[in-house]
C-alpha positions in Angstrom: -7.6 -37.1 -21.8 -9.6 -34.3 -22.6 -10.8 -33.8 -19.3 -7.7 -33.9 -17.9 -6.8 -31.0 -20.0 -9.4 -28.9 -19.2 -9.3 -29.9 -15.6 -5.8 -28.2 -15.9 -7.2 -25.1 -17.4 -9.5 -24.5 -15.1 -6.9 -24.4 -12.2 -4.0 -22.4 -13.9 -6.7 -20.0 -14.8 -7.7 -19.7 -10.7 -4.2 -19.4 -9.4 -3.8 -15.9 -8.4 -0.3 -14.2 -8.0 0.2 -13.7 -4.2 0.2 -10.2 -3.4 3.8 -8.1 -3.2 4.2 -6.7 0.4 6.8 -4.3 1.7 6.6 -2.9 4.8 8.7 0.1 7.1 8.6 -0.2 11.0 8.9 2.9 13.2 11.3 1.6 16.1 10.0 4.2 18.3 6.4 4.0 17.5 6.8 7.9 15.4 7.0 8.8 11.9 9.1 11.2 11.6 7.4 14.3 9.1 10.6 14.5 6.9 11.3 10.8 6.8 10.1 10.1 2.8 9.4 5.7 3.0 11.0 4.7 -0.2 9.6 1.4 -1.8 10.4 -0.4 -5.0 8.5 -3.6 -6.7 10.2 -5.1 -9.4 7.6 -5.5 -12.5 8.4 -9.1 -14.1 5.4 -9.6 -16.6 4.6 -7.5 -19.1 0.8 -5.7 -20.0 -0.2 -6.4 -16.4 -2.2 -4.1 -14.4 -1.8 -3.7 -10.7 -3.4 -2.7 -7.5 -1.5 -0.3 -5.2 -2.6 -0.3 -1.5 -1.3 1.4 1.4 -1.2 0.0 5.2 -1.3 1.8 7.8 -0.5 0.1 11.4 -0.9 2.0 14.4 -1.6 1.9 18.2 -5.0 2.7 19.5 -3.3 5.6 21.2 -3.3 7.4 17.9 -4.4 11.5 18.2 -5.6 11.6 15.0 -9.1 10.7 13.0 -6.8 11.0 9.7 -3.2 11.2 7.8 -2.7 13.4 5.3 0.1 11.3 2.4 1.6 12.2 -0.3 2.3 9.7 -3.2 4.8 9.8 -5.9 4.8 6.9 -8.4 7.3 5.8 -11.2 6.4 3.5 -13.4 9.3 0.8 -15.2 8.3 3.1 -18.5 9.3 6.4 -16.4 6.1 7.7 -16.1 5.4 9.9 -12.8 2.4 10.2 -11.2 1.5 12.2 -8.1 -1.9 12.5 -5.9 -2.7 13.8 -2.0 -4.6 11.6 0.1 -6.3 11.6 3.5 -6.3 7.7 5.1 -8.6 8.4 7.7 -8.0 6.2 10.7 -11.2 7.2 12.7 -14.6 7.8 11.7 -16.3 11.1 13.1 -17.3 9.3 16.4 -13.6 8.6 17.3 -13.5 5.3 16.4 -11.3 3.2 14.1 -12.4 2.8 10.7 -9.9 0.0 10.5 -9.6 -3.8 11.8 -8.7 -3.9 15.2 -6.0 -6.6 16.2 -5.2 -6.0 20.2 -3.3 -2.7 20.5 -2.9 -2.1 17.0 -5.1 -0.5 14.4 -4.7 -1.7 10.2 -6.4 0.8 8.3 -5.9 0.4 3.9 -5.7 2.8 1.5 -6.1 2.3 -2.4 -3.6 4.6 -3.8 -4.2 3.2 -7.8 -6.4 0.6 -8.8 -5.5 -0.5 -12.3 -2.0 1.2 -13.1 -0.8 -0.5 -16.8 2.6 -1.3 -17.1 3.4 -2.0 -20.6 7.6 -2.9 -19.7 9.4 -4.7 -17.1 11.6 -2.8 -15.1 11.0 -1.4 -11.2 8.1 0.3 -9.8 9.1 2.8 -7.4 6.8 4.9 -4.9 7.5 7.4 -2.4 4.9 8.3 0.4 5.5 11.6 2.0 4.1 12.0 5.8 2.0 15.3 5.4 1.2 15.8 8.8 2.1 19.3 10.0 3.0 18.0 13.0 7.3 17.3 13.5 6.5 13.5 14.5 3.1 11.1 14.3 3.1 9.7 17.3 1.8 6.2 17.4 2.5 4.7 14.0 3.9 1.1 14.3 4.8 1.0 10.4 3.8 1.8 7.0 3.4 -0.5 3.7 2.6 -1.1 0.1 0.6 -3.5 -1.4 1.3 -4.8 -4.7 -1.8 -6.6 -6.2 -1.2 -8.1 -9.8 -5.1 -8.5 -11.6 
């Protein structure tokens, strides 16, 4: 009986939450500069922390060796945090610095490793396109990761 119990330990202890994914397509392959992708992840357990990972997908076609974001984050307590990043999509020799899958390019950003959240309540994040450029051509879609440790 004893064994039985710890057996069941053991594997409650090793099931890991599955990752929260949301993703936006681009119909037309663009991101639009002013188009702000809104996501929200509702925060169910208490005194967790959490991974937050971008994805970028886009076509080998892309004209640029990197994307300039902008993050906003609210937490369920009403904290707001804000950071710049740079995903690069191509190393310095022009190639991707992603996984290749045929025509398409999945490059990952961390964005915050370890964010607390002490309440339940929603996580919301906004990522900003900061390219200077009106569109960014080749972008199949965008998404968030949502990793519970």
């Amino acid at each position: 009986m004893n064994w039985l119990l710890i057996i069941l330990i053991i594997v409650t202890a090793c099931i890991r939450v599955k990752p929260a994914e949301k993703s936006i397509s681009f119909s037309n392959k663009s991101w639009q500069r002013y188009n702000i992708l809104k996501y929200e992840f509702p925060i169910v357990e208490m005194k967790k922390s959490y991974d937050i990972v971008f994805e970028l997908r886009c076509a080998k076609s892309f004209a640029y060796n990197d994307l300039p974001l902008n993050m906003v984050l609210n937490t369920p307590s009403g904290e707001e945090r804000i950071k710049e990043y740079q995903i690069q999509v191509k190393d310095k020799n022009g190639l991707f610095a992603g996984t290749l899958s045929g025509d398409t390019c999945i490059t990952r950003l961390v964005l915050k490793k370890n964010l607390y959240c002490s309440v339940k309540g929603i996580l919301k994040v906004e990522i900003e396109n900061l390219n200077p450029r009106m569109e960014t051509e080749g972008v199949y879609s965008a998404g968030l990761i949502l990793i519970q440790r």
